[in-house]
C-alpha positions, 0 to 999 in steps of 0.5 A: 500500500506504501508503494501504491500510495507512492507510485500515484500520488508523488511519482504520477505513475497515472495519467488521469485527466481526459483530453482533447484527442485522447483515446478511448478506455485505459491501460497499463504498460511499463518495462524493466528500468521504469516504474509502471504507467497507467493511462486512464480518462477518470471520471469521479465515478465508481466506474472509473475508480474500478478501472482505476484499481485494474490498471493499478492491479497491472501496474504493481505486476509489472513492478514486483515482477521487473524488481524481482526478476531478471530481464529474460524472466520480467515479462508475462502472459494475459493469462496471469495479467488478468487475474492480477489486475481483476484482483485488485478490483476483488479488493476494492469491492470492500467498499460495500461495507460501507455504511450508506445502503446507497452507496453500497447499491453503487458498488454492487452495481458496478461489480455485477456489471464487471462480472456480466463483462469479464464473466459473460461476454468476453467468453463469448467474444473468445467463441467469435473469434473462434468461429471467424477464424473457422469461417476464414479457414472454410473460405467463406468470407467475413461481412459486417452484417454477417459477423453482427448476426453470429455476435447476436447468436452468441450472446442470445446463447450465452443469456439462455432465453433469460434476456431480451436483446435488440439484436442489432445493437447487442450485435455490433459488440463485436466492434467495440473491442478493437485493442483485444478482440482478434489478438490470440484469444485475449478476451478468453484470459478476463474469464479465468482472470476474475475466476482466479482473482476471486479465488485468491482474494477470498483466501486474503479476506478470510484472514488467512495470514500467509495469503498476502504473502502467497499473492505477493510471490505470484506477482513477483514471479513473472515467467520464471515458471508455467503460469499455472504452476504460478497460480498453485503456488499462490493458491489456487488452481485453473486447471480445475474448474473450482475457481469457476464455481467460486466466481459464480457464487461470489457473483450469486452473493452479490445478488442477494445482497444487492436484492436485500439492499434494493428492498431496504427503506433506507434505499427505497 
């Protein structure tokens, strides 16, 4: 936290402020040498305050793993990116504590948003991908209506009936992530990143008193070894499916509590 407080508040590691001219959404970068830089356009919302926690979630990766690996070791992979940065935004969802129902209601809202995003339609875009790439292979050729109408397919799939959809507009999703769509599968990793990062923040909020320092390994541990290999050291395991099941029943407990809160006077 000391470094944290440090990297944004004294050596402006963030470039917060929006501008004319600047690109959409946020990201992280850094390279061995230099401290971590964060590009965001923040926005005094909860929103941006949880963006903000997932590019901080990168930026402390980038920096335990360039401070405690050699060069040739000091890069990673999405798979293990994600689940860092996701994890920080586990944490920040502390602030449901909070006294204020409203405010509470505020941050449900944004982690169920997060979750429908990370949990839901980044797989679906992963099978868009997948598909495209199966079409092109078979010679058929790629049109904007047509990739509309699968995106469209997929996602109705995805919500089994339970969602109305206007179909042209849920269809075009698919250009609307022009920095991660098409890159190797990049969407798939936001799925097994907020399953793992749930995993591993469940076992630091328990109490238990090696956790922290579990995480702090794995985020030091750049590519000095298998990625999964990484994640079972710090405590949880993606070759399984358990850490699956437990995103989905952290996200079940966020709907209970955000059905309790929304029938509270205090809300109402």
């Amino acid at each position: 936290m000391a470094l944290l407080r440090r990297g944004v508040l004294e050596e402006r590691w963030v470039d917060r402020l929006p501008n004319r001219g600047r690109r959409q959404g946020a990201f992280s970068a850094g390279v061995p040498g230099t401290h971590p830089f964060v590009f965001i356009s923040y926005q005094q919302s909860i929103g941006s305050l949880s963006t903000l926690a997932h590019e901080l979630g990168h930026a402390m990766h980038r920096h335990y793993t360039s401070s405690s690996q050699p060069y040739v070791y000091s890069s990673y992979g999405p798979f293990l990116a994600e689940v860092a940065s996701n994890f920080h935004q586990a944490m920040l969802r502390l602030l449901a504590t909070e006294p204020r129902p409203d405010f509470q209601v505020a941050v449900l809202e944004e982690a169920m948003g997060n979750f429908h995003r990370y949990f839901l339609v980044m797989p679906t875009l992963a099978r868009f991908e997948l598909e495209i790439h199966e079409r092109v292979e078979r010679g058929l050729a790629l049109t904007a209506e047509g990739m509309s109408e699968l995106m469209a397919d997929l996602l109705a799939e995805a919500y089994n009936g339970e969602v109305d959809m206007d179909r042209r507009r849920s269809g075009i999703t698919w250009a609307t992530f022009s920095t991660h769509l098409y890159r190797n599968f990049y969407p798939f990793q936001y799925a097994t990143g907020i399953a793992g990062a749930h995993a591993l923040a469940e076992q630091v909020l328990a109490g238990d008193r090696d956790a922290a320092e579990r995480y702090l390994g794995f985020i030091s541990a750049g590519s000095s070894r298998y990625s999964l290999e990484v994640l079972r050291e710090a405590g949880v395991d993606l070759a399984s499916r358990e850490p699956v099941d437990r995103a989905f029943a952290v996200m079940e407990g966020y709907v209970e509590r955000l059905e309790r809160l929304l029938t509270s006077p205090a809300v109402v």
